[in-house]
C-alpha positions in Angstrom: 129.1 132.1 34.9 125.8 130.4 34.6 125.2 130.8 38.1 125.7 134.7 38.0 123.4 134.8 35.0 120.7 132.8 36.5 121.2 135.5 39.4 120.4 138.4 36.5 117.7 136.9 34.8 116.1 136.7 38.7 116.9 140.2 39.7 116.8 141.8 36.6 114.5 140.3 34.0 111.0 140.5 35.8 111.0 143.8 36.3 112.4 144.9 32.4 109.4 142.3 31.4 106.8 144.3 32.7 108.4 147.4 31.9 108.2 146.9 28.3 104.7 145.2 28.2 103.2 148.8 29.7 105.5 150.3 27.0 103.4 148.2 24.4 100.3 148.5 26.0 100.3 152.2 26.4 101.8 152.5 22.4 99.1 150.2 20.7 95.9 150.7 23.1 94.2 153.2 20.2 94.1 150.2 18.3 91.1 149.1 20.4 89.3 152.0 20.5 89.9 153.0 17.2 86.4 153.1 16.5 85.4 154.7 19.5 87.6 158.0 19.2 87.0 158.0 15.3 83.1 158.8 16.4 83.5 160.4 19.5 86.2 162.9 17.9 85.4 162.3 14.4 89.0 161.3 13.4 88.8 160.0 9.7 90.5 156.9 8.8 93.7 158.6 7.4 93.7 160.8 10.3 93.8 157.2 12.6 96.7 156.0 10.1 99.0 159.3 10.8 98.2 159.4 14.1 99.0 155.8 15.0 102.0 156.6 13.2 103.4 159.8 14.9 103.6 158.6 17.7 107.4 157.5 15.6 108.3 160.4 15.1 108.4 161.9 18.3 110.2 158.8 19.3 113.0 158.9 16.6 113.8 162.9 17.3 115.1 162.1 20.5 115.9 158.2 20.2 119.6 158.7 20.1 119.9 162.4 22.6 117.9 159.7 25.1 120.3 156.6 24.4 123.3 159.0 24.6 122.0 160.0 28.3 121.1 156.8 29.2 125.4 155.8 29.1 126.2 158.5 30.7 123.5 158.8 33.9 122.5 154.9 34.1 119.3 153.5 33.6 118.3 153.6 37.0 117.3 157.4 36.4 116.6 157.5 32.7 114.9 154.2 32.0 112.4 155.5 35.4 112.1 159.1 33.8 110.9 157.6 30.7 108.4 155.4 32.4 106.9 157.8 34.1 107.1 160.9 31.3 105.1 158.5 29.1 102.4 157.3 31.6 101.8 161.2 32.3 100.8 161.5 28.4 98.8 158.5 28.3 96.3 159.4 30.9 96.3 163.0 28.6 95.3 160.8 25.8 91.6 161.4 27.3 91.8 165.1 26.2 91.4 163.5 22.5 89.3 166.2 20.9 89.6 166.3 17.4 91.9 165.5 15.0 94.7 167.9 15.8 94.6 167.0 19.9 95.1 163.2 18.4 97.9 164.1 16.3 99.9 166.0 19.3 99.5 163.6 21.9 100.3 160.8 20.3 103.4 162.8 18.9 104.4 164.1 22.8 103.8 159.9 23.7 106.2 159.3 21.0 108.7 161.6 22.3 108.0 160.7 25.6 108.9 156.9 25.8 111.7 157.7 22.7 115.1 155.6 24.0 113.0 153.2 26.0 113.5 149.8 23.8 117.2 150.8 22.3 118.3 151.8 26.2 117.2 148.2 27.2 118.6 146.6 24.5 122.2 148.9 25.5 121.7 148.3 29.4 120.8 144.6 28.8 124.6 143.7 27.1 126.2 146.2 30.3 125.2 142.9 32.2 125.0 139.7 29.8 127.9 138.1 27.5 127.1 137.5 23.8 126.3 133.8 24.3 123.7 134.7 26.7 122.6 138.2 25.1 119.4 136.3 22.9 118.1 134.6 25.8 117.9 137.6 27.5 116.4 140.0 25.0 113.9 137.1 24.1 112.9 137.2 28.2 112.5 140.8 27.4 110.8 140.5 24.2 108.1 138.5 25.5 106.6 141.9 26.8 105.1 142.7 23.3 103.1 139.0 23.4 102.1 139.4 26.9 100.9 142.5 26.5 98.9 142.0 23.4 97.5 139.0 24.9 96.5 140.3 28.2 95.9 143.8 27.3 93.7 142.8 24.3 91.6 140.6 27.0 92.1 143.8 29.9 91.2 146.5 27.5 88.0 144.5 26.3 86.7 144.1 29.5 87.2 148.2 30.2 85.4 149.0 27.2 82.6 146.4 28.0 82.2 147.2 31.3 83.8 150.8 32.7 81.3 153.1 34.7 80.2 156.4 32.8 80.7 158.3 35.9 83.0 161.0 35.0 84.5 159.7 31.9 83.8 157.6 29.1 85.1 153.7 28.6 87.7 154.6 26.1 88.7 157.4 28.4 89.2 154.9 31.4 91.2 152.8 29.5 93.9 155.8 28.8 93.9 156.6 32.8 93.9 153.2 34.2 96.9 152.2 32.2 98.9 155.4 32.5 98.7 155.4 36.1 99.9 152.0 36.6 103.0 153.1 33.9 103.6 155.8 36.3 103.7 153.8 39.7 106.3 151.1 38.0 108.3 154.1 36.6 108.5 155.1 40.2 108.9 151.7 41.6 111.7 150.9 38.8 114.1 153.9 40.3 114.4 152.0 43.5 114.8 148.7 42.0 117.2 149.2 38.8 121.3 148.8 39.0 122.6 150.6 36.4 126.1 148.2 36.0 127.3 145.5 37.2 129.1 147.1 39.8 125.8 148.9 41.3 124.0 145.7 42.1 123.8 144.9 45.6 122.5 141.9 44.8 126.0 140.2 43.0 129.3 139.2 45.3 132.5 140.9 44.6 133.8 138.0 43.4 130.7 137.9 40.9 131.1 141.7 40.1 134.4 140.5 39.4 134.0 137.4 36.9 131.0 139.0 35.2 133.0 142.5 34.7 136.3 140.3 33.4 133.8 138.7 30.9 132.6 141.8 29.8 135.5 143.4 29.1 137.0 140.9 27.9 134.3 140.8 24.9 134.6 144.8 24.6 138.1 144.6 23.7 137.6 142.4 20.1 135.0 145.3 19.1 136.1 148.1 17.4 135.8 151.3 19.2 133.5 153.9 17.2 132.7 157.3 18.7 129.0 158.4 18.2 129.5 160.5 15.2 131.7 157.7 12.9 129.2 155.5 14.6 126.3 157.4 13.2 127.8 157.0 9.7 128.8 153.6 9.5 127.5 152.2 6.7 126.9 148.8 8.8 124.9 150.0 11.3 122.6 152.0 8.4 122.0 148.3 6.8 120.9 147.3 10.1 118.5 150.6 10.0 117.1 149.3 6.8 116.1 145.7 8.3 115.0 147.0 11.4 112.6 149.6 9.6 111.6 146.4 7.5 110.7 144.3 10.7 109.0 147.0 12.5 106.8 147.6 8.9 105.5 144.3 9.3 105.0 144.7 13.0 103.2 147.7 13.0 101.2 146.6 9.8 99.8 143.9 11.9 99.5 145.5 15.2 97.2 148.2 14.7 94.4 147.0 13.0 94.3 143.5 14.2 91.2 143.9 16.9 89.2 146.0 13.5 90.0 143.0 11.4 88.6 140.7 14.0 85.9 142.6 14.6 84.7 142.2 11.0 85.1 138.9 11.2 82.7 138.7 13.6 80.2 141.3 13.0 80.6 143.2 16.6 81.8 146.0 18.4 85.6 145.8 19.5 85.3 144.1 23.6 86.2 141.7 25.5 85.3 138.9 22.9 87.1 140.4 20.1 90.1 141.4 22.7 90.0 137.2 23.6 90.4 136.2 20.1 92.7 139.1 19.3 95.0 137.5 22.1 95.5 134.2 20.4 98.6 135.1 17.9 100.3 136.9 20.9 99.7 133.3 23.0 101.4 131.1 20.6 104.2 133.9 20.4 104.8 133.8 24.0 105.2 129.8 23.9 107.6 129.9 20.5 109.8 132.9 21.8 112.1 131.3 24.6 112.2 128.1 22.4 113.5 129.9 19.4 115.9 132.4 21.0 117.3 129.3 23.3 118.2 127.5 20.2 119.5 130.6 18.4 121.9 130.8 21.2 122.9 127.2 21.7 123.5 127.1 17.8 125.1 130.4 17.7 123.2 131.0 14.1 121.5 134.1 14.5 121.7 135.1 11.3 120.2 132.7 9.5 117.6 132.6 12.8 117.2 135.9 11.3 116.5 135.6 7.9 114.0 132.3 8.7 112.0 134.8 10.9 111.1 137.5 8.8 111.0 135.4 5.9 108.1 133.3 7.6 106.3 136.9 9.1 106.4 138.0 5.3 105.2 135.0 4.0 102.6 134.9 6.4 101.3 138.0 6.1 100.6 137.8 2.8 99.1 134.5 3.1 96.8 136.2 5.3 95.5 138.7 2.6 93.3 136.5 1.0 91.7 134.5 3.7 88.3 134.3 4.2 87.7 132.1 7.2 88.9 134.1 11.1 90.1 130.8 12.1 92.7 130.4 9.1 93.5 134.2 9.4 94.3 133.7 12.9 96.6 130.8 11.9 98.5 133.0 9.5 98.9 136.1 11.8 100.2 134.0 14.4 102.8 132.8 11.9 103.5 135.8 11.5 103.8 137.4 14.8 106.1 134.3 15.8 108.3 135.7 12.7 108.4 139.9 13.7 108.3 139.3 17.4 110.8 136.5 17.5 113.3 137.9 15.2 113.8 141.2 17.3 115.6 139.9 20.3 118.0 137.6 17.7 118.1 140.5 15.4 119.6 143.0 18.5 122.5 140.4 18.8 124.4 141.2 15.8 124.9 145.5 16.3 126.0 144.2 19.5 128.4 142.2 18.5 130.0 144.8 16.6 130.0 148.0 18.6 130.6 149.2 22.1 131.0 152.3 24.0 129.6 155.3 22.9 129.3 153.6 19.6 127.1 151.6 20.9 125.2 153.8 22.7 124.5 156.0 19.6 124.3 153.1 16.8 121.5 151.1 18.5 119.4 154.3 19.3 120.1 155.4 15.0 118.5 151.7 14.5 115.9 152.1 17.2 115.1 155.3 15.9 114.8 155.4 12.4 113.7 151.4 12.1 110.8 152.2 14.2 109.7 154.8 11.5 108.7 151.6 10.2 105.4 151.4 12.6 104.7 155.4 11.1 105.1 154.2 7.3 102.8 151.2 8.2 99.8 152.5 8.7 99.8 155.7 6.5 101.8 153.2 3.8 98.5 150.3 4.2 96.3 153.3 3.7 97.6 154.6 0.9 98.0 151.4 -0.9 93.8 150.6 -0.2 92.9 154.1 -1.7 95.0 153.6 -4.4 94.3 150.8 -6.0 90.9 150.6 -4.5 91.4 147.4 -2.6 91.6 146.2 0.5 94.5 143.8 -0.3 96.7 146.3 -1.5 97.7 147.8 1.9 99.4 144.5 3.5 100.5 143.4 0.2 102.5 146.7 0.0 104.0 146.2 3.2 105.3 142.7 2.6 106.6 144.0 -0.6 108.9 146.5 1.5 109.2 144.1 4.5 110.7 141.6 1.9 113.9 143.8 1.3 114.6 143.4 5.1 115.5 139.9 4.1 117.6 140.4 1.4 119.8 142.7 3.9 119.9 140.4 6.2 120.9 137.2 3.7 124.0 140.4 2.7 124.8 141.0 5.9 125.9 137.2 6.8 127.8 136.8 3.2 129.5 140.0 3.5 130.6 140.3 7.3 132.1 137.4 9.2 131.9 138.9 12.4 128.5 139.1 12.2 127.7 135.2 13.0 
């Protein structure tokens, strides 16, 4: 068996990776020109905080109709159709305008990419056993780091030094990015087996062990159709702590290059896209080491709890730091906990459902956890009017984040299963 997985994470892995770092890229790029489009298309700073965030909406209407279609027609079509449906509306994202043309395209974006991360996380255990599931998420997973780090460095240098023929450098970003989305979308339909049975690349006698496996771990789930699925009251407590993970995420994500920016005193560029890169470094070094041993220990519930814990606690260390070094410290803390805990955290639905089930439980997660990154924002906002204070907004979301971690601490007292 651990030859034939060795075999998957070769033929598979790679290309997932980069998938899902264009998939963070292309969702969290306004975050470096936030300042740009706010003059340019004089978007207020609540109108930057619901549009950042509507982007989740459009992706939880059609998270679980995309998941659902994803079972049924493979990923070799739908994962590509995303891919390419999303790069389309990124290079629109230059057609910014005003407030309203914000709002709609990064609503259509939303909608676009919606079933992307659930239909890897469902396509991922069509190929890899339990005991190997972690690992392979965690490869996956190491998209979002990657992408921040590079991206923060890439994007810098566009906006520092893209021409002014034609379009401005906020614009180029939007177009360079989307195209290359669109060219691996393409590339990915080629290159994709959506089962174990499609890939060219695995003996029969492979096919055959890995499949046995398989369905040898399907048959100690229950079977849930999508509907009893959808109303399980298990996979709604997962909702709740995915919705608290992505809070923290998204709370972080998007204003990140601002915050370094006024640590500095400068314009958001290459510098600020360096230091912004940092947190997302020390993520990608901590992420294989820390989904490796939640495998080897077979504890990812408690891996679980320790990781958002430490992202909550770090956050709101963070609040009430003065010094960039020592706020860089605590973010990257942090981003080890939210970025760390969502390969771990997709283990345990998985354990429990299959089919169908499956299918339409991890897109219900998916979809309305990620809501979590459109309550950030809007949620950080509100807080800071409210009580006047710049502090309120992350304290607010590490308040909420916080009752992520009590879920999880029920969840591994009240279901045995769940290990």
């Amino acid at each position: 068996m651990e030859k034939i997985v060795n075999k998957m994470y070769l033929k598979i892995m790679p290309l997932i990776l980069l998938m899902f770092c264009l998939a963070m890229l292309d969702r969290s790029n306004i975050a470096y020109v936030k300042d740009y489009i706010e003059i340019d298309a004089g978007i207020s700073k609540a109108a930057y905080a619901l549009g950042a965030g509507i982007f989740f909406i459009g992706y939880a209407i059609f998270e679980i109709p995309s998941n659902l279609l994803l079972h049924k027609l493979g990923a070799k079509i739908w994962l590509s159709r995303i891919m390419i449906t999303w790069g389309l509306v990124c290079m629109a994202m230059i057609y910014i305008k005003d407030e309203t043309s914000f709002y709609i395209l990064r609503f259509l974006l939303g909608l676009s990419e919606a079933g992307f991360s659930p239909g890897v996380i469902l396509y991922l255990s069509y190929f890899f056993p339990t005991i190997y599931r972690s690992k392979a998420y965690g490869f996956y997973q190491l998209g979002a780091p990657l992408a921040l780090m590079l991206g923060g460095v890439i994007t810098g240098a566009i906006l520092d030094y893209a021409p002014s023929v034609w379009f401005k450098n906020w614009q180029w970003m939007f177009i360079i990015q989307g195209a290359i989305t669109v060219i691996v979308g393409f590339y990915a339909y080629f290159k994709l087996a959506s089962k174990p049975e499609d890939a060219k690349w695995l003996s029969e006698e492979e096919k055959a062990i890995l499949i046995a496996e398989l369905e040898k771990e399907q048959n100690n789930k229950e079977e849930l159709n999508s509907s009893k699925a959808l109303s399980s009251i298990i996979v709604w407590k997962f909702v709740l702590v995915y919705f608290a993970i992505q809070l923290s995420v998204y709370g972080v994500l998007f204003y990140l290059p601002t915050q370094v920016s006024h640590f500095l005193g400068t314009n958001v560029g290459l510098k600020v896209g360096i230091i912004s890169a940092i947190p997302w470094a020390v993520v990608l070094i901590a992420l294989p080491i820390i989904t490796s041993y939640a495998d080897k220990l077979r504890a990812w519930s408690s891996f679980s709890i320790a990781l958002l814990l430490l992202a909550v606690v770090s956050m709101f260390l963070s609040v009430f730091i003065n010094s960039l070094a020592l706020f860089i410290l605590f973010i990257s803390l942090a981003a080890v906990g939210f970025i760390a805990i969502q390969p771990i955290f997709w283990n345990l639905p998985t354990q429990i459902l299959k089919g169908t089930g499956a299918a339409a439980g991890i897109a219900l997660i998916g979809a309305l956890g990620n809501l979590g990154g459109f309550v950030a924002p809007n949620l950080k906002n509100y807080a800071e009017s409210q009580f006047n204070s710049s502090y309120a907004g992350l304290i607010a979301l590490c308040l909420v984040a916080f009752l992520g971690v009590l879920m999880l601490i029920h969840l591994k007292k009240s279901y045995t299963n769940i290990k």
